[in-house]
Backbone bond lengths (Angstrom), bond angles and torsions (degrees), N, CA, C in turn:
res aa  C-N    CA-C-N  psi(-1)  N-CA   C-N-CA  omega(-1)  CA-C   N-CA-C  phi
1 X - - - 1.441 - - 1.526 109.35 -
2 X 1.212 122.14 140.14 1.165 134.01 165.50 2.165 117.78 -106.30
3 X 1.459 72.38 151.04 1.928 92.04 167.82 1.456 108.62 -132.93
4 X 1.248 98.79 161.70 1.712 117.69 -176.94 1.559 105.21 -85.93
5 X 1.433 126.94 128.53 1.530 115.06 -176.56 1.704 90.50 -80.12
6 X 1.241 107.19 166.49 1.503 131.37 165.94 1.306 110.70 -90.87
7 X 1.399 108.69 151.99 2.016 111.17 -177.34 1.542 102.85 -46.86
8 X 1.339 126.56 -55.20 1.393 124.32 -168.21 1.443 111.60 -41.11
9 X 1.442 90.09 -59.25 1.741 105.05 172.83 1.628 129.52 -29.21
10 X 2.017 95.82 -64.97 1.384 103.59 161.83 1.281 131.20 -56.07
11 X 1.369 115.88 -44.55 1.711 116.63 158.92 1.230 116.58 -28.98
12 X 1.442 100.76 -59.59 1.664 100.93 -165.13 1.692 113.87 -56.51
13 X 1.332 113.92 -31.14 1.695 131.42 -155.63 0.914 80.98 -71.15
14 X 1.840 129.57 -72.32 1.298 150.33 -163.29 1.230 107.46 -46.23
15 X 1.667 139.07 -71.20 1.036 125.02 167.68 1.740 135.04 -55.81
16 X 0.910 128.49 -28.68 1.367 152.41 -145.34 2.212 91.03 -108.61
17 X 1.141 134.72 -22.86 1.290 113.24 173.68 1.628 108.53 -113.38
18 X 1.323 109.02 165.36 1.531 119.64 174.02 1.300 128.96 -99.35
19 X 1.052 108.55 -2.49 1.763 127.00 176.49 1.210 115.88 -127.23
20 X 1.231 110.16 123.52 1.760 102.97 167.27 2.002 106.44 -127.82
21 X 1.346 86.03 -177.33 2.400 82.05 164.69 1.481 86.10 -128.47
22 X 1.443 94.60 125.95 1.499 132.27 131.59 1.482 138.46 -47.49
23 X 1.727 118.55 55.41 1.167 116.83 170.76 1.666 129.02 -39.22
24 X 1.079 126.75 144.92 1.906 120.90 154.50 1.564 115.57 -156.04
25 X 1.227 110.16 159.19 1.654 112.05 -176.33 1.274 137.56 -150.23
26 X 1.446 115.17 110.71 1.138 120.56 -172.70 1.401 121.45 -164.87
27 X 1.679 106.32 168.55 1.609 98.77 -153.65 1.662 141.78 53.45
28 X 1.765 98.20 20.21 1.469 112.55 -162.03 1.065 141.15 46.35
29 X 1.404 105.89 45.10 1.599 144.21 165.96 1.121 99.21 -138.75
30 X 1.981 99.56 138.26 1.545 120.88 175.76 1.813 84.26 -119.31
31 X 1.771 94.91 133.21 1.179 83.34 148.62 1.816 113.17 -147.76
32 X 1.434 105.64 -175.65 1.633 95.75 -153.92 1.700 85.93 -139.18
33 X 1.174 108.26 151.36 1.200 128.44 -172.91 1.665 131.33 -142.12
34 X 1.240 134.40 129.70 1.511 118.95 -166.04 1.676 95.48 -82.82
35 X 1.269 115.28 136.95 1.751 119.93 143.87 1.463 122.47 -144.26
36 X 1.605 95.02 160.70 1.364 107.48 152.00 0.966 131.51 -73.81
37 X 1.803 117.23 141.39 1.312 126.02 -158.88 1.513 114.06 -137.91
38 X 1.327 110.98 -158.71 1.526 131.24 160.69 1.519 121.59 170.11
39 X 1.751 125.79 119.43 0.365 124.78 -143.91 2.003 99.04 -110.31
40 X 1.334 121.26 137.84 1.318 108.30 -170.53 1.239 128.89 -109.22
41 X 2.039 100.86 11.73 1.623 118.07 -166.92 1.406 97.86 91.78
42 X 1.042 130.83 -30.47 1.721 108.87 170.57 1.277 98.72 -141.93
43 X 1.324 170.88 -3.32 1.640 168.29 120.27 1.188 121.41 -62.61
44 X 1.079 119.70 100.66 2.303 102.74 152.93 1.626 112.78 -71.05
45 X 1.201 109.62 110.90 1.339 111.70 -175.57 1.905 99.14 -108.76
46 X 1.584 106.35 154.40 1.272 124.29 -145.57 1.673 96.60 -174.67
47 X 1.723 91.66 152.92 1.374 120.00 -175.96 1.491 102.68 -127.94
48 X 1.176 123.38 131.76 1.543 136.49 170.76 1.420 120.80 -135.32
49 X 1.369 142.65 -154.88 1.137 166.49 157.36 1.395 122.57 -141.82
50 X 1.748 97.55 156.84 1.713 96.54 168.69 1.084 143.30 -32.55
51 X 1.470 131.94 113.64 1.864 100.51 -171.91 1.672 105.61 -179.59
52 X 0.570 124.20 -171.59 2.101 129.71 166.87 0.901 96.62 -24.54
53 X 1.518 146.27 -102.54 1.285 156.50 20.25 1.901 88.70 149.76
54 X 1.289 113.45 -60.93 1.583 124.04 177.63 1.143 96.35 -76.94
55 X 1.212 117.53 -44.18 2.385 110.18 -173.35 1.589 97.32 -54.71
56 X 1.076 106.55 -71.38 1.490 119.22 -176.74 1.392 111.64 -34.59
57 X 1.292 110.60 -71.05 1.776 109.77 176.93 1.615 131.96 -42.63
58 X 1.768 91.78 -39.17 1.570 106.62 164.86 1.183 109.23 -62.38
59 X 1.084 131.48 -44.09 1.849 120.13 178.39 1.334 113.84 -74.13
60 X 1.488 134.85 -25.50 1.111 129.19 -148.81 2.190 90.16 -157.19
61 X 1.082 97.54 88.24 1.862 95.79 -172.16 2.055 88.43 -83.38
62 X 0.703 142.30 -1.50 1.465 124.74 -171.52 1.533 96.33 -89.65
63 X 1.214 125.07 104.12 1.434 140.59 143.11 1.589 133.01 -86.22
64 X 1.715 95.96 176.57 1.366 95.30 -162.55 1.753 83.86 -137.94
65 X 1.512 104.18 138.04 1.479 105.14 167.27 1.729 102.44 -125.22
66 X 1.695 108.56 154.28 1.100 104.20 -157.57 1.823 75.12 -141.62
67 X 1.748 112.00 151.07 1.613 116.73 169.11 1.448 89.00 -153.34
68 X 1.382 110.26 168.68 1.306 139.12 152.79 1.230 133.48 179.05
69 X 1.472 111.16 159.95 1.375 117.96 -177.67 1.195 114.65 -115.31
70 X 1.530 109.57 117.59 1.681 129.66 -172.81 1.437 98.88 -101.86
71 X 1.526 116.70 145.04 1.210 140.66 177.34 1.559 118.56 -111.47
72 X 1.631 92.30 -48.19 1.086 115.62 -176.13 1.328 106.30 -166.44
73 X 2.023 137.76 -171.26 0.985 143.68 143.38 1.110 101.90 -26.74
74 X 1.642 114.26 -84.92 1.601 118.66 -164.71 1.276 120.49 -91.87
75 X 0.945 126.11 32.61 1.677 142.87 158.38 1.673 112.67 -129.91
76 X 1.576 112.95 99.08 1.260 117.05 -177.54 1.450 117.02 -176.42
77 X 1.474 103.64 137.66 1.983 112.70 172.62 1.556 100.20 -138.16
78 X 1.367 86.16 136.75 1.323 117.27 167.03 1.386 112.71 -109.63
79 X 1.389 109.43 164.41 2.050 122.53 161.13 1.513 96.30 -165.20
80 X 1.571 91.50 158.57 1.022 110.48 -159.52 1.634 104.05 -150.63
81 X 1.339 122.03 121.40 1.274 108.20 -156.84 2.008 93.79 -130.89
82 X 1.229 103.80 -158.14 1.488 97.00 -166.81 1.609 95.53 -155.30
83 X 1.255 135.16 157.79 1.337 129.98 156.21 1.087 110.56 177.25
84 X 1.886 123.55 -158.51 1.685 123.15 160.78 1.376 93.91 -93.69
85 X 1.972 92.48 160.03 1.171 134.38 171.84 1.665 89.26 -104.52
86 X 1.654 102.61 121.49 1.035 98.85 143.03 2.191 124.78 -141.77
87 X 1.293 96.90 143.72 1.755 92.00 175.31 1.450 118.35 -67.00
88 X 1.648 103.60 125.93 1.863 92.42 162.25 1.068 133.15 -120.90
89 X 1.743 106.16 139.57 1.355 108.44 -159.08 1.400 85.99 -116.66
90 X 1.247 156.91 -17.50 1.567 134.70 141.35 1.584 130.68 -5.60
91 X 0.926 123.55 82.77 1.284 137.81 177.31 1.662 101.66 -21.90
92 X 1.197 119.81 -57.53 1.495 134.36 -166.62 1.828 93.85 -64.98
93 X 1.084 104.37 -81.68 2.295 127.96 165.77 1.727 89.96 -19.99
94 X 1.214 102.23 -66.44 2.037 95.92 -173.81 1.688 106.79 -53.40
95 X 1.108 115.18 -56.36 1.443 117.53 -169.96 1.237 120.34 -64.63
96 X 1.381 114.41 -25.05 1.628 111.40 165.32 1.090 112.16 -79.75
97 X 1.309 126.18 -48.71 1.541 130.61 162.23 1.661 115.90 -21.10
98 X 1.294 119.63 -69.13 1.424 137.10 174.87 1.541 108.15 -56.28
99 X 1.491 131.29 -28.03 1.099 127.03 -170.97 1.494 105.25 -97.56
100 X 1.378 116.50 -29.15 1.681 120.48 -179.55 1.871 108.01 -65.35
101 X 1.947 104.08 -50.54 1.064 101.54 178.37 1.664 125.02 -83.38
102 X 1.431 120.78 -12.57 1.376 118.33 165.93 2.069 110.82 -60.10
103 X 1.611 92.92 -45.12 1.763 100.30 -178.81 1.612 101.08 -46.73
104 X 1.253 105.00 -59.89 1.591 106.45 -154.08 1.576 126.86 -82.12
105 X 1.583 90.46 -23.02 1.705 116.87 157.94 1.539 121.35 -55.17
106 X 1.629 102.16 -48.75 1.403 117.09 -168.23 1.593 108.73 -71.52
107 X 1.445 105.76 -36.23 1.581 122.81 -156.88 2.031 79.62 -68.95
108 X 0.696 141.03 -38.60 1.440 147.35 -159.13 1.696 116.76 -76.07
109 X 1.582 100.35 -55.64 1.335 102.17 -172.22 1.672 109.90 -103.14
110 X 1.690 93.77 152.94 1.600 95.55 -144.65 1.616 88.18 -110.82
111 X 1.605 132.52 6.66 0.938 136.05 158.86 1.545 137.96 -58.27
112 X 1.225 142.60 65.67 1.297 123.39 -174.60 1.028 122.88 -54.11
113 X 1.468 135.88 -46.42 0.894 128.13 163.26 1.638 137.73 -63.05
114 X 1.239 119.76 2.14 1.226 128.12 155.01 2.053 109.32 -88.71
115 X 1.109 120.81 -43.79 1.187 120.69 162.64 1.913 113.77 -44.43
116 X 1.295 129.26 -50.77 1.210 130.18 179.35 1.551 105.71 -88.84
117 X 1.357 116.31 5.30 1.858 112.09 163.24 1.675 121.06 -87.67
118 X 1.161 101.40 159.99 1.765 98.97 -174.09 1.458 118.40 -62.52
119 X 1.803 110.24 2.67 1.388 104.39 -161.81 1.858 101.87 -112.03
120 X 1.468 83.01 -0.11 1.431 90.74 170.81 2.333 123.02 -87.67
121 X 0.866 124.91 92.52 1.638 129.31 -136.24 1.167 88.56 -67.86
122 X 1.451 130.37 -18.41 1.361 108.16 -175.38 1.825 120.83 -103.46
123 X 0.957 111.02 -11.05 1.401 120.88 169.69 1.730 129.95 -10.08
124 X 1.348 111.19 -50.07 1.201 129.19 -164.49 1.401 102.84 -55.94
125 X 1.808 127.83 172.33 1.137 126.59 -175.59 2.097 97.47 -109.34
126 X 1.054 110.68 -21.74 1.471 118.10 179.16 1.552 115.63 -112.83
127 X 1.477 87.96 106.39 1.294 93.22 178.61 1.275 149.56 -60.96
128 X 1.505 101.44 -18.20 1.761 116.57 152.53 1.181 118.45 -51.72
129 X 1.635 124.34 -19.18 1.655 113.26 -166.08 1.865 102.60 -105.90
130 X 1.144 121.74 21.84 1.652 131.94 177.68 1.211 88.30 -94.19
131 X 1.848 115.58 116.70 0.970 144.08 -152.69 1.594 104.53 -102.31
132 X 1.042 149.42 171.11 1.544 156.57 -162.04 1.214 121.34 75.67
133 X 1.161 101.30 -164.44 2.488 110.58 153.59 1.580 101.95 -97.56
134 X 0.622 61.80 152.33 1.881 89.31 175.01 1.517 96.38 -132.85
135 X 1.319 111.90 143.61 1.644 134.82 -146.78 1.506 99.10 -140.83
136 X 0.891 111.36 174.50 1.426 146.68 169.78 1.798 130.02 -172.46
137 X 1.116 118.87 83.04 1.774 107.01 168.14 1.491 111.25 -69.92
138 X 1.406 108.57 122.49 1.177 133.32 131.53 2.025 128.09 -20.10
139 X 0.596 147.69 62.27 1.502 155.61 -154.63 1.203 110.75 -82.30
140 X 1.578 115.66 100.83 2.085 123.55 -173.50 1.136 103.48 -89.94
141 X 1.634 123.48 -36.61 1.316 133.48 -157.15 1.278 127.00 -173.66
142 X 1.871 105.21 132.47 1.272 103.55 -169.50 1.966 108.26 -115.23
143 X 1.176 89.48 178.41 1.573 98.30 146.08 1.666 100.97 169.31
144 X 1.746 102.42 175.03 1.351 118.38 -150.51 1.174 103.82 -147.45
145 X 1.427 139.46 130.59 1.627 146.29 137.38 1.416 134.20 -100.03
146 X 1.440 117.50 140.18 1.604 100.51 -179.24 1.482 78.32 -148.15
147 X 1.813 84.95 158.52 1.658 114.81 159.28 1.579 111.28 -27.12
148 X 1.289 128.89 147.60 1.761 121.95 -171.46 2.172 80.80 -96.46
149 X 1.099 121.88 95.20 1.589 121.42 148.05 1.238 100.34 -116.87
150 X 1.495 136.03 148.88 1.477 137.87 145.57 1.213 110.15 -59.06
151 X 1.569 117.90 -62.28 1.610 104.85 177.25 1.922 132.09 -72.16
152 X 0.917 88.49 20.90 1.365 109.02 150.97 1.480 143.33 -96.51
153 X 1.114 92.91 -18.20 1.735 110.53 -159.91 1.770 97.14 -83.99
154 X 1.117 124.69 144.04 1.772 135.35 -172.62 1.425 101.11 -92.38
C-alpha cells in the first residue's frame, strides 16, 4: 500500500539526500541521469559537463527531478518534482552554487584526501577556476509517495 508524502515530508527527502536523477526531454528521447545535488528550499543546484544531457536541456529546459530513500521493498519514499533547468553564468549565481554544493558535498564525505585530490571538483581556492556548468532547477511542482508505515513516515 501506498500514501502520498506531505510538503514537509518532501522537504525533508529533498533536503536530507545527496543523490537524486535528473530527468530531460527532447527530440523524443527521455533521458535520466544520477547526480549530485543540493537542495536550498527553492533550487536543486548541480554541477555537470558537456554532453547528452546539456544538448537536450538546451532545447527543452523543462525537467523533472526524481530522489528517494529506500530502506527496503516495503520501507520507502520517493518525490518527484518538475521545473526549469537553468545554466549560471552569473559570477555571484556560480559562487553560491559552488559554495552550497562544496558545504553539503563536504559535510558527507569522510575522505580528506579525496577532497584535496583533482577528482574532487570543488577543491580549488578560486572560485572562478571550478570547471563545468553549474545549474540550478527552478522547482513549479512537486509530489511524493511512500510505503503506508507510520514509523516510517518523517
Amino acid at each position: 500500500m501506498q500514501a502520498n508524502l506531505d510538503e514537509r515530508q518532501i522537504e525533508y527527502l529533498l533536503k536530507h539526500k545527496l543523490l537524486g536523477h535528473l530527468g530531460c526531454y527532447a527530440d523524443n528521447i527521455s533521458y535520466v541521469i544520477p547526480i549530485c545535488y543540493v537542495y536550498d528550499g527553492q533550487y536543486i543546484y548541480g554541477r555537470t559537463y558537456e554532453g547528452m544531457k546539456i544538448k537536450m536541456i538546451r532545447k527543452n529546459p523543462n525537467v523533472c527531478f526524481q530522489v528517494e530513500n529506500i530502506e527496503n521493498m516495503a520501507k520507502w519514499q520517493s518525490a518527484i518534482c518538475w521545473g526549469e533547468f537553468e545554466e549560471l553564468t552569473d559570477k555571484a549565481e556560480r559562487n553560491k552554487a559552488v559554495s552550497l554544493l562544496r558545504d553539503r558535498i563536504s559535510a558527507t564525505i569522510e575522505s580528506s584526501a579525496l577532497r584535496q585530490s583533482n577528482y574532487w571538483p570543488f577543491s580549488v581556492d578560486d572560485l572562478d577556476d571550478v570547471k563545468g556548468i553549474l545549474f540550478r532547477i527552478h522547482i513549479n511542482t512537486k509530489t511524493g509517495k511512500s510505503s503506508f508505515y507510520d514509523e516510517y513516515q518523517v
